[in-house]
N, C-alpha and C positions, 0 to 999 in steps of 0.2 A: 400574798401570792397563793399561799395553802388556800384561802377562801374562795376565792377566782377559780381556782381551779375544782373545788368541790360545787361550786355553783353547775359550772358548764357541766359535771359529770352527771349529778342528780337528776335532772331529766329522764337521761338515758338507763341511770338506776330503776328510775321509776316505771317507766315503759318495760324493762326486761321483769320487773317482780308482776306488774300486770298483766306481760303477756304470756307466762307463764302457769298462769290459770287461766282456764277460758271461760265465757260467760254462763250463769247457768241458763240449762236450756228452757224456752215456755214447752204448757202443754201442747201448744200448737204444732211447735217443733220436733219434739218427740211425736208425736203422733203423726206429721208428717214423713217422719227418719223410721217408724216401725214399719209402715205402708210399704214403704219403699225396697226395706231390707225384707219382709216376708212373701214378696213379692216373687221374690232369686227363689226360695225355700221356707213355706210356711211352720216346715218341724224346726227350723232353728233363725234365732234371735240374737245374734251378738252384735255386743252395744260397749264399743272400746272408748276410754279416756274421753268419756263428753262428760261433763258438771253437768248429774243429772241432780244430785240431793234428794232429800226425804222426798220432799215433797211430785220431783219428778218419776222417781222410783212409783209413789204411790199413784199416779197418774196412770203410769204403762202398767199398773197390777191390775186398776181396771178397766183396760181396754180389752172388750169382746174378742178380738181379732187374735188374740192371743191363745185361745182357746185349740190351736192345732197344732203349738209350739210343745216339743218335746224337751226341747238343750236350749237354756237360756244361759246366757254369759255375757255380764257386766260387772266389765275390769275396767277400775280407776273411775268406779261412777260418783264420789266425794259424797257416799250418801252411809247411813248407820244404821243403828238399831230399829228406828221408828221407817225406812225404807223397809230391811228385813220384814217388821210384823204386815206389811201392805202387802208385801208377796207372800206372807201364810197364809194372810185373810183370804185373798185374793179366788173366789170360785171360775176364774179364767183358766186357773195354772193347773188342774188336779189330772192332764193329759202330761205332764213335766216328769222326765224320767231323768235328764243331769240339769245342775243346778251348779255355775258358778261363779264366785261372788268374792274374785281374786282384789286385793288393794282396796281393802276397802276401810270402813272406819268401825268394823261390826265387833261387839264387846259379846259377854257373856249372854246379856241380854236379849241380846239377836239370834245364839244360836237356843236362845227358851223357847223362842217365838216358829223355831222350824220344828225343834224336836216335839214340839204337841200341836204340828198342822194337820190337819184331817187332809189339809186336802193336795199338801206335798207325799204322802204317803209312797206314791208310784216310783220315788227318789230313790235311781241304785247308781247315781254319781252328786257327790256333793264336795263340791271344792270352795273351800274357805282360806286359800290361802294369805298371806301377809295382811292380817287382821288383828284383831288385841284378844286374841280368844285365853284364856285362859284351863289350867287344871277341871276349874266347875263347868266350863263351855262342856271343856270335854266328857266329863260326866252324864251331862244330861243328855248328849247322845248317845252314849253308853245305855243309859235305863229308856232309853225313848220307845212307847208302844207303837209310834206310826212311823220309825224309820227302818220298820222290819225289811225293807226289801233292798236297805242299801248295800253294796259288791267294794265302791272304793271311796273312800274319807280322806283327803287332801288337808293336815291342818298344819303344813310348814309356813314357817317364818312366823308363828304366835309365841305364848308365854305359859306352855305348858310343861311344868316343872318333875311330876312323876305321879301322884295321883291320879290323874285323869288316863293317862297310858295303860295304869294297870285296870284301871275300871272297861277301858276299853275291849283288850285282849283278852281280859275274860268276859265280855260283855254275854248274856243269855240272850238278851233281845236279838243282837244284832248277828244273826245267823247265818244271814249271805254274805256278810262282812270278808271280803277277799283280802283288800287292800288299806293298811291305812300309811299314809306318808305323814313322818313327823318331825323330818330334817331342819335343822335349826332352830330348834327349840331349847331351852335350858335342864334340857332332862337328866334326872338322875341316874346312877350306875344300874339301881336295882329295878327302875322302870326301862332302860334300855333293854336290860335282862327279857323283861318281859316282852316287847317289843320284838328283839329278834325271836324269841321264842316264838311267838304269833307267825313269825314271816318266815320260819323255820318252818313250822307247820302246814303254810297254806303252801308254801313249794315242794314239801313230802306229797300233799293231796295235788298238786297240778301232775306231780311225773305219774304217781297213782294213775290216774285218770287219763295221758298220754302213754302209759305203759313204758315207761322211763325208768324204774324205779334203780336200774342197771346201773344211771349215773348219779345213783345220789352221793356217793360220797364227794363229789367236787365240790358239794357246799356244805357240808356238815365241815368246817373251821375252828378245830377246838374243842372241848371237851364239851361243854355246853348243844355244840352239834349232837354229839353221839348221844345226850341225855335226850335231849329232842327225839330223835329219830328211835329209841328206844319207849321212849314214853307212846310213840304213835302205834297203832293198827298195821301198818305196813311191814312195820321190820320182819313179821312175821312169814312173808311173803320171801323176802333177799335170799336168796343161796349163793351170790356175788358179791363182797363188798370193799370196794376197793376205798380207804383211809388214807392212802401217802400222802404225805407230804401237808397234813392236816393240823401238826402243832399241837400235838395229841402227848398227852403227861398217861401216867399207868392208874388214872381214874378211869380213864375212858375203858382201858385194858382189862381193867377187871371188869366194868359193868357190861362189857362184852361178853367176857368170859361168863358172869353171870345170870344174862340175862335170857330166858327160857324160849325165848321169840327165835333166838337164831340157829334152833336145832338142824333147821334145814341148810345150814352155811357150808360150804364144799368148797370157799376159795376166799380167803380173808389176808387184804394187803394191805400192811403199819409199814410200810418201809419209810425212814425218813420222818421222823415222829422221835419224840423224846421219850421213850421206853427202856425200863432200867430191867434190873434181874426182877424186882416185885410184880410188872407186869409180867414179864416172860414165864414164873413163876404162877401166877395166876391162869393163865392160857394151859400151862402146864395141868393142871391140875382141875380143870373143867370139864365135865363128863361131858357137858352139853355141845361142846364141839366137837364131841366125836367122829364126826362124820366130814372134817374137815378134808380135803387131799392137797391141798395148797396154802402154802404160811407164806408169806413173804416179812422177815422184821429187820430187812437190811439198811442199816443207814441210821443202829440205835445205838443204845448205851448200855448194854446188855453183856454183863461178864460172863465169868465160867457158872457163878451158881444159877444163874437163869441157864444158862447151857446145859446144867448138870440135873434140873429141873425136868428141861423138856429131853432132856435124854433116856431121864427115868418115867416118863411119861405114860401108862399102861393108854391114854385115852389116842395116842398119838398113832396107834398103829396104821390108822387108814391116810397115810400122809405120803402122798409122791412128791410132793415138792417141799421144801424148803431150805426156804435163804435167811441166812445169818452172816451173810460180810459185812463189812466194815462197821463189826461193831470193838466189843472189848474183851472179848475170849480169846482166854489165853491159852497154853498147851492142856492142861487138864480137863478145860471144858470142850474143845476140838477132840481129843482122845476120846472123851465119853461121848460124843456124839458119834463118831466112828462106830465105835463098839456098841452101842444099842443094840439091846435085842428087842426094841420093839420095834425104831425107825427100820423094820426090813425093807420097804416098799418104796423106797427113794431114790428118783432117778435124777442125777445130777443135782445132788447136795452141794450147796455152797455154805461152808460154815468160816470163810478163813477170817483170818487176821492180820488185815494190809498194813 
């Protein structure tokens, strides 16, 4: 009965596993499908889920007609590495400024064949997504001399494990480099590190250049944020900087307090941040924020000796504001804040203890 009944089913097995891949296509066909599609738009070529393989890939690399296409994209083309080197070879393509080459079967191999094309050079989009690219893929677009004009690098859902990340984000070459996405990838802690650092950076340079720089604390997340943004060119710029509610330890605290870029700062808000007396402490005792008139560190973990710190404060004098609720000062450290004789300048102190 089991038998009988696998008989009648196996046909219908077989039909679904064939028809599930579609036929590959001739050159004829392809060449009739490009006519037609550049026809709508000769700058762009997209060529979805048809079985084109190597051999079809190297077909449409050289067809003349191709020669106006700017954004080619062929997703689920069931073609690989030896596809790939047909579209480097290729003197139709060197008018090609994105290139995408999503679901595909392309190895290390394929991405050797782009990063030394002369004549993909004009490349400032290049998507590789859900491919077998590895660590060394990634590399050798990192050191590539002809992919100097690429802006954003797509290499999610491959097998890059941390090497290749870090080679990337510090890449010399790769100087327009805006963008790289590397979500689901098997990366490690210390090349993730690097990673946001990279994407830390190129969002300091977009507000830079929108004249944002107002809001950058929304995405400084962490200590790691405030290294970044301190490492950059800009900080030097901020007399703003609002931190709440950032997740911020008293590293961040001090390399604020120490750091020479932020002489110009007049309004600096840690409210809501894991800040103990050491940072309060440090802030205390920074000549370089002298010029601060607003503190906001309410919503920390900050006792009386941070209290009694920034009480005895000489650097503090130019401060109209400052909040210290709900932290952990108790009556000794509330009493020395009272009695400052340096906080004269303070209009509506908040220092209680809910």
């Amino acid at each position: 009965m089991k038998i009988y009944r696998l008989k009648i089913l196996l046909p219908f097995l077989c039909l679904f596993v064939l028809g599930s891949a579609s036929p590959k296509m001739t050159g004829e066909e392809i060449g009739n499908y490009i006519q037609k599609k550049l026809k709508r738009n000769n700058q762009v070529l997209r060529i979805n889920s048809k079985n084109l393989g190597d051999d079809g890939v190297a077909y449409l690399a050289s067809s003349p007609i191709l020669k106006t296409v700017k954004t080619l994209i062929l997703y689920k083309g069931h073609f690989g590495d030896e596809g790939v080197r047909a579209l480097a070879e290729s003197e139709n393509l060197d008018q090609l400024t994105a290139l995408y080459l999503e679901n595909n079967n392309i190895t290390d191999l394929g991405v050797e064949h782009i990063s030394r094309s002369e004549n993909l050079s004009n490349l400032k989009v290049l998507n590789l997504y859900h491919n077998q690219i590895s660590d060394k893929g990634a590399g050798l677009i990192a050191e590539s001399d002809t992919l100097t004009e690429l802006q954003e690098l797509n290499l999610i859902y491959n097998q890059i494990y941390g090497p290749g990340v870090i080679q990337l984000t510090n890449s010399t070459k790769l100087k327009s480099l805006k963008k790289i996405e590397l979500t689901y990838n098997p990366i490690r802690k210390s090349a993730k590190d690097a990673w946001k650092r990279f994407q830390l950076m190129e969002w300091l340079k977009e507000l830079n250049r929108t004249n944002r720089l107002n809001e950058v604390g929304a995405g400084l997340i962490g200590d790691l944020g405030v290294e970044v943004l301190l490492q950059s060119a800009f900080a030097i710029k901020l007399e703003r900087l609002d931190l709440k509610n950032n997740d911020l330890t008293d590293a961040s605290v001090i390399a604020l307090s120490q750091s020479k870029k932020l002489k110009q700062l007049v309004s600096l808000n840690l409210s809501k941040n894991n800040i103990t007396d050491a940072g309060a402490k440090a802030l205390a005792e920074s000549s370089i924020l002298e010029k601060l008139k607003k503190l906001d560190l309410n919503f920390n973990r900050i006792g009386d000796e941070g209290a009694l710190a920034i009480a005895g404060s000489p650097n503090f004098s130019n401060l109209e504001s400052l909040k210290l609720g709900q932290n952990k000062i108790g009556t000794e450290g509330a009493q020395a804040l009272n009695e400052s004789k340096t906080l004269q300048n303070l209009v509506h102190p908040i220092f209680g203890f809910y």
